[in-house]
N, C-alpha and C positions, 0 to 999 in steps of 0.2 A: 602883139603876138598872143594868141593864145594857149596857156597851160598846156602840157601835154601830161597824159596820166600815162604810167607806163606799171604794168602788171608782170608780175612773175612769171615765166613761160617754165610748164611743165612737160618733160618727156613724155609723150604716149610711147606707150608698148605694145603696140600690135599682140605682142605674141603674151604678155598676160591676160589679154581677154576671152584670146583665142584658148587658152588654157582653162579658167573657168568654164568657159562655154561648153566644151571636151566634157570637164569633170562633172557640168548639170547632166548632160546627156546620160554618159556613164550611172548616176546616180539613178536617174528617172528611168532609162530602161531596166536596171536590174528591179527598180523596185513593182514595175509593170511584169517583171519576170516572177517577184516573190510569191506578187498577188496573187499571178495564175497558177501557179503551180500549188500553191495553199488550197486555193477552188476548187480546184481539178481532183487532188485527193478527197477534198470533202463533200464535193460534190457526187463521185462516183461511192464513197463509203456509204453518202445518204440513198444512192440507189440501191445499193445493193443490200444493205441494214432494211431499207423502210419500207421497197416495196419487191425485194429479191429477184431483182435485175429484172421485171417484167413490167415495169413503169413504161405506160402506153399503150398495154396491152390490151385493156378492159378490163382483165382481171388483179390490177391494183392502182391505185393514184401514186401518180408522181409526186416527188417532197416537191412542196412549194418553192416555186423560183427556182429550181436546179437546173431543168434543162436549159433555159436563156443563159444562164450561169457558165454552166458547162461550155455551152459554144463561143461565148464570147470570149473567154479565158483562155480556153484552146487557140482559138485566133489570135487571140492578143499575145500567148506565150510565143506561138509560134514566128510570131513576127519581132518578138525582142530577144528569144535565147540566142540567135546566132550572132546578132550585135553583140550582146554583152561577152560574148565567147570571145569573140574578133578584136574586142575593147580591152580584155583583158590579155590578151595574147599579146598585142601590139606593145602596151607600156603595163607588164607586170606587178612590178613596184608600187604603182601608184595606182592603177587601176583598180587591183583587185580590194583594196580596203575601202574605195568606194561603192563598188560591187557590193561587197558586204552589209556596207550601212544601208544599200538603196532595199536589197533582199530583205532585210530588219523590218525595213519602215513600208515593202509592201506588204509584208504577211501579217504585220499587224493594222495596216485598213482591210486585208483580205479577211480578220477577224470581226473587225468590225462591221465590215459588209454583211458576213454571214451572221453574226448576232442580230442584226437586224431583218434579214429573213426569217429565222428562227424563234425571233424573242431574245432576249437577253437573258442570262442566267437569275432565276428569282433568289433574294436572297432570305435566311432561316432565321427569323426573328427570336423565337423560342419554339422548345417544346417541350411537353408534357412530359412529366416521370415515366420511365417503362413499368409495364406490368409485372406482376410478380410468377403469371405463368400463362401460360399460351391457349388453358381453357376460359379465362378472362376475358370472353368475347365482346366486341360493341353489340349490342343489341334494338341500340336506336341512339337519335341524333336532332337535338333541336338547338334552333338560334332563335335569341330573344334580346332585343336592341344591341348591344356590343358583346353578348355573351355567348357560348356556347354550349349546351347542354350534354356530356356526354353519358348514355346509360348502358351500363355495365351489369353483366348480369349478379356481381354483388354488392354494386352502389352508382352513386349516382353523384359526377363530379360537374359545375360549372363552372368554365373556365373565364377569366377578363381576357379579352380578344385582343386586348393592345398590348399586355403585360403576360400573360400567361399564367397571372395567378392563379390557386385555385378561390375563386369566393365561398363556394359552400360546397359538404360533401352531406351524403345522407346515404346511411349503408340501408341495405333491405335486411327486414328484420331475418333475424338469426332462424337457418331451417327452411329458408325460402331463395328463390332466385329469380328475375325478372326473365317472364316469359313470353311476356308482349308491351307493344309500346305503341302507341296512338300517334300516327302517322302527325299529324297537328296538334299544334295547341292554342289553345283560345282561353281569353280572359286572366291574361300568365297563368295558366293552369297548363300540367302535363300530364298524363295519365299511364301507367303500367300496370300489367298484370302479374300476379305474382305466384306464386305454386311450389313445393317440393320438388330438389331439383329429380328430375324423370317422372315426375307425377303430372296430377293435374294442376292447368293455371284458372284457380278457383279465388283466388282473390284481386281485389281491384287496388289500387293505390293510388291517392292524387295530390302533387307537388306544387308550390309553392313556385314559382319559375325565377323569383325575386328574391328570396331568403332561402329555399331550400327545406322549408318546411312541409313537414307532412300533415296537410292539410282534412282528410279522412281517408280511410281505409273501410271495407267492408268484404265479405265473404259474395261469394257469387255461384251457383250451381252450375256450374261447368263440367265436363266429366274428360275436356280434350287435353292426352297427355304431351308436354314437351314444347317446342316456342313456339308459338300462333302468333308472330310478325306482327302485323299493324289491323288485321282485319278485325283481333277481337274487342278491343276499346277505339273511341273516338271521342275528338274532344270538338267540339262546333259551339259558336254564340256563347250562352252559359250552360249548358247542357253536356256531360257525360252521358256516352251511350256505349252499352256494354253488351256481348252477346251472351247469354245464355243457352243452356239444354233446351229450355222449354221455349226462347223467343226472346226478343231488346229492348233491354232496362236503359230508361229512361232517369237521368239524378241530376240535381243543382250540381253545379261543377265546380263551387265553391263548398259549400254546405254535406255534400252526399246526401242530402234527403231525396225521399224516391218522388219521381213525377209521373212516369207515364209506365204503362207495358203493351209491349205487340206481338202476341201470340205469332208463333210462329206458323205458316198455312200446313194445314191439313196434309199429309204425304210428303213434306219437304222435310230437309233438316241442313247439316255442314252451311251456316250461316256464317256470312262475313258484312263489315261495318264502316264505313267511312261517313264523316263529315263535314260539313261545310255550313259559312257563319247561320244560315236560316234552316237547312234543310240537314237528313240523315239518309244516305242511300243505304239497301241491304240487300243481300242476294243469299237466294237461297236454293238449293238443291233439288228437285222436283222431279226424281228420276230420269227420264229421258228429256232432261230440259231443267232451265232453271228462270227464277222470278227474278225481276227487276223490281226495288221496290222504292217508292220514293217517300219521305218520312218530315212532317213538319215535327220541328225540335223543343220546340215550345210547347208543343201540347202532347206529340204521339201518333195523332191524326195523319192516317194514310193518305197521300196526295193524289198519288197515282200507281199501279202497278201490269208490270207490261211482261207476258209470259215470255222466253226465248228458247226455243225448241233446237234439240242437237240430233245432230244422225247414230251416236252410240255414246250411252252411261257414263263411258269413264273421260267425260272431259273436266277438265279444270278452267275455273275462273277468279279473276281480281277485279276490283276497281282500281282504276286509273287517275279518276276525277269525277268528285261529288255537287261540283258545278261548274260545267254544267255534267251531266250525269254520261260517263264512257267507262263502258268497262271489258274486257277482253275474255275470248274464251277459246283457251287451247285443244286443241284434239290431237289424238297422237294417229302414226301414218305418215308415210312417204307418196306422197310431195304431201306436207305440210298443211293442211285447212285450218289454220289460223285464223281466230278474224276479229276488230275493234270495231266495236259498235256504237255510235254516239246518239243519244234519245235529245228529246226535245220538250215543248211543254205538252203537259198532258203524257207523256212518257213515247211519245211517235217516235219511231227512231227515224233520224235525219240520216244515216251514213253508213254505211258498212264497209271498213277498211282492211284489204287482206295483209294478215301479218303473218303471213309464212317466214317472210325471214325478217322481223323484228324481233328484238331479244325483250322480252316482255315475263323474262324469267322476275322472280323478286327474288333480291340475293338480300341474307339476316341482313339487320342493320339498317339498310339504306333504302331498298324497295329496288322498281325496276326503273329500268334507264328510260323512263315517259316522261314527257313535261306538256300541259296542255294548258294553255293559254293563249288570248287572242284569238279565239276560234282556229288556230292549232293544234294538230297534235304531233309532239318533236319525239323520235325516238333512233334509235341505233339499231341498223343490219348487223345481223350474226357473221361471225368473221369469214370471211371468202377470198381465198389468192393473198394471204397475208393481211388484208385489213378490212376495215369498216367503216361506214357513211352514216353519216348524222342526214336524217331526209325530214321532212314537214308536210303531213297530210291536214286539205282545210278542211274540218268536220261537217263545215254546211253542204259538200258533195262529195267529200271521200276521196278525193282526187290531190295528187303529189304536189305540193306548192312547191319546194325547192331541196334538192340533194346535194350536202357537199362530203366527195370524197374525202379520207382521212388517211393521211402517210400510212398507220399500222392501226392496230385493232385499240379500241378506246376502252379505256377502263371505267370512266364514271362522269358523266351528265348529270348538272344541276343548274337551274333557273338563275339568274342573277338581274333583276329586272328586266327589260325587253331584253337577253340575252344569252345564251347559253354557257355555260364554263364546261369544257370538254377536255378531261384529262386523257391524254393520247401516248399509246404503247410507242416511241419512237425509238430509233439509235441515234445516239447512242445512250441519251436519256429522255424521261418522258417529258412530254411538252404537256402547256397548260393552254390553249386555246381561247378565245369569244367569237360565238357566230351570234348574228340576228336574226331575230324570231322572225322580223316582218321580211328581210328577204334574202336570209341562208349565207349573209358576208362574212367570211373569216375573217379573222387577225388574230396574229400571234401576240398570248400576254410576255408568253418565257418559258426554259426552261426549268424544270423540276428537279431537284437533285435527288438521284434515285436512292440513297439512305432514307426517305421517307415515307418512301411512296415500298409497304410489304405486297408479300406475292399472294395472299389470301384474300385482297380488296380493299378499295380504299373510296373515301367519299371526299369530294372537296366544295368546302361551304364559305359565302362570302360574307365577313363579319367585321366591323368596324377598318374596312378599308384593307383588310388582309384576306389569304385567302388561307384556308384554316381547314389541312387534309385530316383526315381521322381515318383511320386503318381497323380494320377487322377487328384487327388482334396488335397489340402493343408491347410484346415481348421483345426485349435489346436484339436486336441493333435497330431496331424500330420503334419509336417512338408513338404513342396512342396515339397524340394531336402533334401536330405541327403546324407554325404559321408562316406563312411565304410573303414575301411583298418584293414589289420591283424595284 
């Protein structure tokens, strides 16, 4: 005969599984309820915040991912609230604390959902001391390997990117105030100008980018009172290049000794200066029209110069970019005769891009919202119907590479290798953006948390792995520098 094995016989219970099963359902529809109903309010607040309920209209762009959002949610709630309603009516007691948990545990994936459309909240590594008063403007702003340079119209503080220390500060001598600031710096060299504050900015000053030292200083015949932005010093190769009254001094940008000078032409004057590592562009004012000039930096030697003719006197011009050489000139009048011009070699101009509604203003501090790289030129529409579009014209035909709409109106555009960082007006706070230069893709970095970002301007710069806002003005509840990371 053989063995017989005889095992335990356990009772099934039909009706305990049957009861789990009940209380999965219960749990998974309410939490399919939480979701949608978390969407659905965040979804329509983001319409109505970002682009004031006209999303689809032409006249604004929809918040990214909302509409799909929106309809899927809708559908989905409306196919689980009468369940959960039905589920909890039936068996009170027990239902509705499952209800509860499942509502919990959708609204916080419907969190997570939307932080991942949006970005994630960045978070505030340090910042900078506030200023002590609200005339205490930025005046300009360099990064120089993990540091940041910030200059203040009565000193000059760099920050460690990672810690927020300060490393050096260096006040401007007693009696003066920085009046300009050289858009670049080359050779760790930084350059300002300097002046009596409401007088003229008649002297030059150049930094140290590494110690903070004041490397030389010298007087310069100037006669223009109050802040002259980035056009009246430039710093390229080894070379300071300074405007003067009479035409652009040429100096060792270590040293100050003089190199070169270049009379200014016959009938012109209101000179402005950008550099780049070989060359010096300059423009100059020539009544009904103005020069393009192109400038070897090494010697002083004109390369090329290309006259550019206007229909009435009182236009205005910047550079944009001293290589390759684009530079902008505004006219006033409705509708707008804007227009970006990019030259080529020998000074041919390749391109004429109409910028009636690019904001190609230079705001203190930070300059205009242009970035040209790549044989691009990336810049921001003037806000229309609630917001603004970051677009990309390619210089070698003038023609629109790629536009992307922006939820609300953008505050400030800066380069971060092939990349743009676009800080963007949103609701209910600002967002921090990267679009690609080569072909206009967004993605969200994160949110900003609006304690940092003042109502007077703000620049955001990418600095040892952080992203490091600088504000106009630094007076409490606002912070001069701040550093963000995800």
């Amino acid at each position: 005969m053989q063995p017989q094995v005889t095992t335990a016989a356990f009772p099934v219970r039909p009706g305990r599984f049957a009861g789990w099963k009940s209380a999965a359902v219960v749990v998974v529809l309410a939490a399919v309820t939480g979701a949608a109903i978390l969407l659905q309010v965040r979804g329509w607040s983001a319409l109505e915040g970002e682009s004031g309920s006209a999303c689809g209209s032409g006249s604004a762009a929809c918040p990214r991912g909302t509409v799909p959002v929106l309809v899927i949610s809708f559908l989905a709630g409306l196919a689980a609230i009468p369940f959960v309603i039905a589920l909890v009516i039936r068996r009170p007691k027990v239902n509705a604390g499952l209800a509860a948990v499942g509502l919990a545990a959708g609204v916080l994936a419907a969190q997570s959902l939307s932080g991942w459309l949006n970005g994630a909240q960045l978070r505030v590594d340090w910042t900078a001391p506030y200023d002590a008063s609200a005339t205490l403007t930025t005046e300009g702003v360099w990064t120089a390997g993990g540091s940041l340079i910030r200059v203040r119209a009565d000193e000059i503080v760099s920050y460690d990117g990672e810690t927020g220390r300060a490393q050096w500060t260096l006040a401007v001598p007693a009696g003066d105030v920085a009046c300009a600031v050289s858009a670049e710096t080359a050779a760790g060299t930084g350059l300002i100008g300097l002046g009596a504050a409401g007088g003229a900015c008649d002297h030059v000053l150049a930094v140290d980018l590494g110690t903070g030292r004041q490397l030389w200083s010298r007087p310069v015949a100037a006669g223009w009172k109050g802040d002259q932005g980035t056009g009246f010093v430039a710093a390229g190769g080894d070379t300071a290049v300074v405007v003067t009254a009479g035409g652009v001094l040429g100096y060792d940008l270590r040293t100050g000794a003089p190199r070169w000078t270049l009379l200014t032409p016959g009938g012109c004057s209101d000179q402005t200066v950008a550099a780049a590592p070989r060359s010096a562009v300059v423009l100059a004012a020539c009544g009904q029209g103005f020069d393009v000039t192109d400038v070897d930096l090494a010697s002083g030697r004109q390369l090329w110069s290309t006259p550019v003719s206007e229909p009435a006197p009182d236009y205005q011009f910047a550079i944009l970019s001293a290589a390759p050489v684009v530079v902008s000139d505004v006219l006033p009048g409705t509708p707008p005769a804007d227009h970006i011009r990019a030259f080529g070699a020998g000074g041919k101009l390749v391109s004429t891009i109409p910028a009636g509604d690019l904001d190609t203003s230079t705001y203190q501090g930070f300059g205009p919202e242009v970035v040209v790289s790549g044989g691009l030129l990336a810049g921001v529409t003037t806000q229309s119907g609630g917001h603004a579009d970051v677009v990309a014209y390619r210089l070698s035909d003038g023609r629109l590479r790629w536009r992307v709409p922006m939820p609300g109106d953008v505050l400030s555009m800066s380069q971060d290798g092939g990349q743009l960082l676009v800080t963007g007006q949103s609701a209910p706070v600002p967002t921090l953006d990267a679009i690609s230069l080569s072909g206009g893709t967004l993605h969200a970095i994160g949110l900003v948390p609006r304690d940092v970002i003042g109502a007077s301007g703000a620049g955001v710069y990418p600095v040892g792995g952080r992203y490091l806002v600088v504000n106009l003005t630094g007076r409490a509840p606002v912070p001069p520098v701040s550093a963000l990371s995800s």
